[in-house]
Structures are given as structure tokens and as C-alpha cells.
N, C-alpha and C positions, 0 to 999 in steps of 0.2 A: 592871235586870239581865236579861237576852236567856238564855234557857234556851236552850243548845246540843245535849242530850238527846233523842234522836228519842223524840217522845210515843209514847204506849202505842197511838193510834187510827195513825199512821204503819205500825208493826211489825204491827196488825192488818188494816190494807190491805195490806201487803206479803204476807201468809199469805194471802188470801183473792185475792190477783190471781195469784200461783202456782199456786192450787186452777184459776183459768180457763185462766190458760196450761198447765197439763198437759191440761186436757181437749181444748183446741182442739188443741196439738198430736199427743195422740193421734187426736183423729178425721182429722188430716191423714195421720199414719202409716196409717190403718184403709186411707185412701178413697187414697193409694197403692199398699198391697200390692193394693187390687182393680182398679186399673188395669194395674199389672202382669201379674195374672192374666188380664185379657181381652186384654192385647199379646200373651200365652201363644198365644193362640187363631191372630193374626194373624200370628206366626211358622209355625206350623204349616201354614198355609194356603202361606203365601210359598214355605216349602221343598220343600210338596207340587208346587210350582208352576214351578219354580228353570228355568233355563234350560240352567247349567253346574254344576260344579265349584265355580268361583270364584265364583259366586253363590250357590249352598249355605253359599260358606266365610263369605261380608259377610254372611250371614243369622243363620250360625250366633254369630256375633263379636254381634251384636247380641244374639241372645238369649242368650249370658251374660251382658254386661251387664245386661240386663233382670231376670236371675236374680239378680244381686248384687245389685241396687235394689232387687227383691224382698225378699230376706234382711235389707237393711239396715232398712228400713221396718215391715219384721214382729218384726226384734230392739226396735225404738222401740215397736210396740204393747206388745210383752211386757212389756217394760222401765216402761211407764208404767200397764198394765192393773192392774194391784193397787190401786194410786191411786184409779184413775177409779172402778171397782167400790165403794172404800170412800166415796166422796165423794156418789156416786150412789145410793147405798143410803136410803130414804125418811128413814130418823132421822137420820140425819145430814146430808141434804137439807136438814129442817127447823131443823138447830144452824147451817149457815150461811147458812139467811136470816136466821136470829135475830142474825146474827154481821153481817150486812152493816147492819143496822140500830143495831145496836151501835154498830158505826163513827161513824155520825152521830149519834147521841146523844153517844158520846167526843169529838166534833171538839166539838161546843158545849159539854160541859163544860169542855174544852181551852181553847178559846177565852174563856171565865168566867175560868176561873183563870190564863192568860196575859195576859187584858188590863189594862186600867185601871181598879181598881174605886173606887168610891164607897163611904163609909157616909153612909145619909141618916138620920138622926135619927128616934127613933121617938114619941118627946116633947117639945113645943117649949115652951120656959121662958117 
């Protein structure tokens, strides 16, 4: 009989690979908002530099955009910074390594009690 049940070691990988995916994509958010910020620079430069009118206007079009990309990417830090800080904090650093080892010890006991067992005799007649 075939357990259809997501095991307990499954649902603990699943919580421990969302702890990585928030962190990776906040430092994608982090290391956008700072690129942003140094495009800041090369706007500034551009407009000091402009030729016309109409070239102020394509420079200026661009740095909202920029501005919005900004905002949106600093909203995702915010949004996942509570997280990361709790996850990152030394004690609890150390519950999930404890937790990632967990995991594999849960997959072989999983693996005991889902396979084929045996009793071998501990007295022979």
C-alpha cells in the first residue's frame, strides 16, 4: 500500500527552500534598488548635458521609469526584510542548520518505514 501523504521530511524541505528563496530574492531586490540609484547619477549627468528640449524630455521619461523600478524593488526589500533579519539572526541561523540536517535523517527514517522490511530472527530453534 503506496502512502500518498506528503512525508513530514517533504513539508520540511518545502519551509527551509522558501527560507533560501526569500533571502536570494531579497538580495536581488537590495542589489536593484542600488543600481538604480547609481542610474540616478547617469541621468543627472545626461540632463546636465542635453542638447534640446526633446532630449531633456527622452531623459527625463527614462528617469521615471527608473524611479518606478526603484520604488518597486525597495517595496520587495521591505516587504521581505523582516524575514531575512529573523532568519539571519545567529539563533536561529543555528535551528536551521539543525533543521537542514533534520531533513536527512527524516528522509532515512522515511525511507525505513516506507520500504520493505524484514524481521530476522533473533533466536534460531
Amino acid at each position: 500500500m503506496k502512502n500518498t501523504q506528503r512525508q513530514p521530511s517533504e513539508l520540511l524541505q518545502g519551509f527551509l527552500n522558501y527560507i533560501d528563496q526569500v533571502k536570494s530574492e531579497y538580495e536581488m531586490a537590495r542589489e536593484a534598488v542600488g543600481k538604480e540609484d547609481k542610474r540616478l547619477q547617469d541621468f543627472l549627468h545626461e540632463l546636465e548635458f542635453a542638447e534640446d528640449k526633446a532630449e531633456r524630455n527622452k531623459i527625463a521619461t527614462k528617469f521615471q521609469r527608473s524611479r518606478q523600478e526603484r520604488r518597486r524593488q525597495k517595496d520587495e526589500v521591505q516587504r521581505l526584510e523582516l524575514l531575512v533579519e529573523f532568519f539571519n539572526s545567529q539563533n536561529h541561523r543555528n535551528t536551521f542548520n539543525k533543521m537542514r540536517q533534520l531533513v536527512g535523517n527524516q528522509r532515512k527514517r522515511e525511507a525505513y518505514l516506507n520500504g520493505e522490511r524484514h524481521y530476522n530472527k533473533r533466536v534460531e530453534e
